[in-house]
C-alpha positions in Angstrom: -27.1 13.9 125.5 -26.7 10.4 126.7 -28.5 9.4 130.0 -26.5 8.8 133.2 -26.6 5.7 133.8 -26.7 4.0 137.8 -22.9 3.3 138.4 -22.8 6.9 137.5 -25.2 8.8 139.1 -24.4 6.7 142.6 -20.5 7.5 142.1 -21.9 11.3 141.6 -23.7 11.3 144.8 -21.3 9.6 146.7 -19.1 12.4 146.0 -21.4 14.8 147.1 -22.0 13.0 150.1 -18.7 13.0 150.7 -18.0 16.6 149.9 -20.8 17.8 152.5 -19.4 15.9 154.8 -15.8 17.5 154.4 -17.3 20.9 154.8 -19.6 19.9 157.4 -16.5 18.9 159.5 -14.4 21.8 159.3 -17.3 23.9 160.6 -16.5 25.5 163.9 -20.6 25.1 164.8 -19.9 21.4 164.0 -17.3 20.8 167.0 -18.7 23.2 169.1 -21.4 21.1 169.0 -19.4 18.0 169.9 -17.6 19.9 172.5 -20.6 20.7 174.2 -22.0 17.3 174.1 -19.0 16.1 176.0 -19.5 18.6 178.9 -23.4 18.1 179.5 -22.5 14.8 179.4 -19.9 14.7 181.7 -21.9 17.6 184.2 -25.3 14.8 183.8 -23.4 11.8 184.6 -21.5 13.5 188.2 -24.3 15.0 189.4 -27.2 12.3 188.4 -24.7 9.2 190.2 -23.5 11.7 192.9 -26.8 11.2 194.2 -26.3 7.5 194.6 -23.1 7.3 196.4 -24.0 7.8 200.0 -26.9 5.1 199.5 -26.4 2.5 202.4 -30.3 1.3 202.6 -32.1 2.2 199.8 -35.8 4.0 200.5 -39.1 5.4 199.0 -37.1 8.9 199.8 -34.0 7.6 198.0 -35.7 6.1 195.0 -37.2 10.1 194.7 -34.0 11.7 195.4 -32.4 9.5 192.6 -35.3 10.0 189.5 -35.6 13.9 190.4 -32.1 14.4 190.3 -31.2 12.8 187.1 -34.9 14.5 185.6 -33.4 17.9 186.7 -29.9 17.6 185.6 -31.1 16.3 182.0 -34.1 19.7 182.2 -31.1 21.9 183.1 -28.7 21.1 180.5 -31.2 20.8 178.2 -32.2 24.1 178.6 -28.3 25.0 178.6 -27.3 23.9 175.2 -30.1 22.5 173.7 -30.2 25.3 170.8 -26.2 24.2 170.1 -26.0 20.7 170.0 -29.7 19.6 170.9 -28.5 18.5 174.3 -28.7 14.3 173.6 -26.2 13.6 176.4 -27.6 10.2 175.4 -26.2 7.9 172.2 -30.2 6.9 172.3 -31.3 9.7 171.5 -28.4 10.2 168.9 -29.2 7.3 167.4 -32.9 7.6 167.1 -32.1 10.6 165.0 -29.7 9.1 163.2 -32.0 6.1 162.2 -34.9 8.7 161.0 -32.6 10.8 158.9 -32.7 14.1 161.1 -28.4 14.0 161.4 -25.6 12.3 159.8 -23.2 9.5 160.6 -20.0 11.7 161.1 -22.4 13.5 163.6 -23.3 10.4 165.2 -19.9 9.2 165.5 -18.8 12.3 166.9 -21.4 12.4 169.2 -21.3 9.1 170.7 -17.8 9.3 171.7 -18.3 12.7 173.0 -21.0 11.5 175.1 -18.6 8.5 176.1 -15.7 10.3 176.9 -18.3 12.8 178.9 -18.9 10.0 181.1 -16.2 8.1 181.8 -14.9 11.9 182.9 -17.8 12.6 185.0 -17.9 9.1 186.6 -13.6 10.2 187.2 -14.3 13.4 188.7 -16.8 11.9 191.0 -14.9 8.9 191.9 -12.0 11.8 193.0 -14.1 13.9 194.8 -16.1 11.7 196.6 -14.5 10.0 200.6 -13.9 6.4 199.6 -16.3 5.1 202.4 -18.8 6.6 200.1 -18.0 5.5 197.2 -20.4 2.4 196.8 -21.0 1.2 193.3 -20.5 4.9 192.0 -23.9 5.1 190.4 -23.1 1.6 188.4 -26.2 0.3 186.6 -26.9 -3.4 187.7 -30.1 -6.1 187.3 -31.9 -6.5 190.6 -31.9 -9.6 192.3 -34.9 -11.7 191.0 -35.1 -10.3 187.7 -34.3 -11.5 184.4 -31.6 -10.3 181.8 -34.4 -10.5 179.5 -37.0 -8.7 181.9 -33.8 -5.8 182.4 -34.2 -5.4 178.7 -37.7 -5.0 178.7 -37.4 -2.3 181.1 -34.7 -0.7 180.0 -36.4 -0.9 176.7 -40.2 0.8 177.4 -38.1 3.4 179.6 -36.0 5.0 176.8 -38.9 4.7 174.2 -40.6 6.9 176.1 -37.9 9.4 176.7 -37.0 9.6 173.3 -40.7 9.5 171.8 -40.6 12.6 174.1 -37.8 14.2 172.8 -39.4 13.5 169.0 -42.6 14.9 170.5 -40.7 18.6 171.4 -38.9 18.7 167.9 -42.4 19.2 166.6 -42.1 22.9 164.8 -46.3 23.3 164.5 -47.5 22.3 167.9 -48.9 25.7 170.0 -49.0 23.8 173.3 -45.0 23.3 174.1 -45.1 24.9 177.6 -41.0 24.1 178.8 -40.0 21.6 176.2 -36.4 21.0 178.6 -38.7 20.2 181.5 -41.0 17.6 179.8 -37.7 15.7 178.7 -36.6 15.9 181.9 -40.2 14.7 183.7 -39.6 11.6 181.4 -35.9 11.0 182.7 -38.1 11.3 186.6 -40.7 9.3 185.3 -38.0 6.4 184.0 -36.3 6.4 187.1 -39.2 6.1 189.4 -40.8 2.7 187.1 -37.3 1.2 186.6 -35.3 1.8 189.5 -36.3 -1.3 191.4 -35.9 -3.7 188.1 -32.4 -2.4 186.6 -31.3 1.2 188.5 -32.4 2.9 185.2 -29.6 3.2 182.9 -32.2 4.9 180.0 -28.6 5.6 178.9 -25.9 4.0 177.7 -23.6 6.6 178.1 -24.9 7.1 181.9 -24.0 3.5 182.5 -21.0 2.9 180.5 -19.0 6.2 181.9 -19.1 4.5 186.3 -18.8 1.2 184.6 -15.2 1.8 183.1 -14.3 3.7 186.7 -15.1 0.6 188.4 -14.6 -1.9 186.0 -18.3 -3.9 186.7 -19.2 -4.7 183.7 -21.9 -8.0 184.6 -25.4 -7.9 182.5 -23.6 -4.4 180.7 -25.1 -5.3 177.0 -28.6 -4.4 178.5 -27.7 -1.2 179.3 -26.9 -0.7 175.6 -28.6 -2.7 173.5 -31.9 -2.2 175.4 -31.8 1.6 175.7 -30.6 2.0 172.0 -33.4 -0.4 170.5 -36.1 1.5 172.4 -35.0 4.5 171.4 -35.0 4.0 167.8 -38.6 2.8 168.0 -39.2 5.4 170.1 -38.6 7.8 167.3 -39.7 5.7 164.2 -43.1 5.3 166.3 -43.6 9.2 166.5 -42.5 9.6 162.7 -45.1 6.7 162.1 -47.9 9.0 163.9 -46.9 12.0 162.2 -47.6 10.4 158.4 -50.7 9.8 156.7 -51.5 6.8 155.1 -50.4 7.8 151.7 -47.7 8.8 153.4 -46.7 5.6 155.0 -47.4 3.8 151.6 -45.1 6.5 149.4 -42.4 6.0 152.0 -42.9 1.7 151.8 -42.3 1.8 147.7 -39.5 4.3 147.9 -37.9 2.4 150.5 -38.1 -0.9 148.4 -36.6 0.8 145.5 -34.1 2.1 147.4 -33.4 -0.5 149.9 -29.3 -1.1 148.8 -28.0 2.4 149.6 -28.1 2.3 153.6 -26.4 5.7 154.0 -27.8 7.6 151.2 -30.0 11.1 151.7 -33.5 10.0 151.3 -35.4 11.8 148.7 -38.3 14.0 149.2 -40.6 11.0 148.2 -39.5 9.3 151.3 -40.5 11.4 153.3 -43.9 12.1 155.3 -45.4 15.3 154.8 -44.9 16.0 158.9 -42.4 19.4 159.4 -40.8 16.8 161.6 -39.0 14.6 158.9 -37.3 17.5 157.8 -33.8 18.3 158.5 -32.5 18.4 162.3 -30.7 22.1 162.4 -28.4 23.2 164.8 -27.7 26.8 163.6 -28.6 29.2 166.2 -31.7 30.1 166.8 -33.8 32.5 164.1 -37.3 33.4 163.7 -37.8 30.9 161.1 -35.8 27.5 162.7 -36.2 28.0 166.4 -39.1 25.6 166.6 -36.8 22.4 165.4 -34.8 22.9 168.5 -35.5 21.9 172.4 
């Protein structure tokens, strides 16, 4: 039998790339998936920025009204359909999964516009139910006075590291000491808000951001609200993955990534991986006995 040469075995797994990805999107769990990532994010973005529209003078009280709002609507809907879709309502967090294997790129895709579409709804609907003397900036994400476009992306950056190196931190199937995973996500959307507030209004999400912008067409200093909180997030999770490996682990994954370095969208083999349960596929089947500990 004659070997299989390169061209050969990359046109083979293109094909089955391309196969799995044709019966992956005719899966009803597939776009009920999507369909549920547009409506939590649509539901996050009205209520989170319907707590900034009546903001005259901002205050100490307002800054905690804002950061508990936004940290309870992402805990709620989390909690909601978290075990369908895995509740990003964020394209930072969908990315960061993306970028450490866990989901694929017709997912992300999907996704990301779903979350888009959720926001530019939600920001709609609020913009129609809210008096117009109320209105304000509709939530909009903005640099403060005094600080640096640079600065905003520093900020924007630490803040959704720490969310998603959260989020990473609850898809840990062997840790004992959960308590409410939805609520610890959320405590890091509060704890975002309350550091960042002052420096940038804490987008923390581009979606958040991008869904009052297009209602009120503001769009000054908008790349940091995007590029900031989808950098950070994809450190965010490479940094967790990083503390989950050992150091063969790390070194395994460094020579298989050199040899491997040309084929960008290709399934990474079990050599790349790090022994951590965490690396492993990112389900979203419904909950069993034996996969209930991958999900939020």
């Amino acid at each position: 039998m004659q070997p299989i040469n390169r061209n050969e075995r990359e046109t083979m797994s293109i094909k089955t790339r391309l196969k799995a990805l044709k019966e992956e999107l005719v899966t009803f769990s597939f776009w009920k998936s999507v369909r549920c990532e547009f409506l939590v994010t649509l539901i996050y973005v009205f209520i989170g920025c319907g707590s900034l529209t009546h903001i005259r003078q901002p205050s100490n009280d307002t800054f905690l009204k804002v950061a508990l709002t936004f940290g309870l609507a992402e805990a709620t809907l989390m909690q909601c359909v978290g075990h369908i879709s895995g509740a990003h309502m964020n394209p930072a967090i969908t990315m960061a999964l993306l970028a450490t294997g866990k989901i694929g790129v017709a997912r992300t895709v999907c996704y990301i516009l779903a979350q888009g579409l959720g926001a530019i709804a939600g920001a709609g609907i609020l913009y129609g139910a809210t008096p117009n003397k109320y209105h304000g900036g509709l939530g909009v994400t903005f640099i403060k006075d005094d600080v640096k476009p640079a600065q905003a992306f520093a900020v924007e950056f630490m803040v959704t590291f720490v969310l998603v190196f959260t989020y990473f931190a609850n898809l840990e199937p062997k840790r004992v000491d959960m308590g409410s995973r939805s609520l610890s996500v959320g405590l890091s959307v509060v704890l975002g808000h309350l550091f960042a507030f002052d420096y940038t209004g804490c987008g923390m999400n581009p979606a958040r951001s991008f869904g009052p912008a297009v209602i009120t067409k503001q769009w000054k200093d908008h790349w940091v609200f995007w590029v900031g909180p989808l950098i950070g997030g994809i450190f965010g999770g490479f940094t967790y993955e990083y503390t989950q490996c050992s150091s063969e682990d790390i070194q395994r994954f460094r020579s298989s990534f050199r040899r491997q370095k040309s084929q960008a969208y290709g399934e990474p083999g079990q050599d790349q991986r790090c022994d951590s349960p965490l690396t492993t596929e990112f389900s979203f089947t419904p909950r069993t006995a034996s996969n209930e500990d991958l999900r939020l």
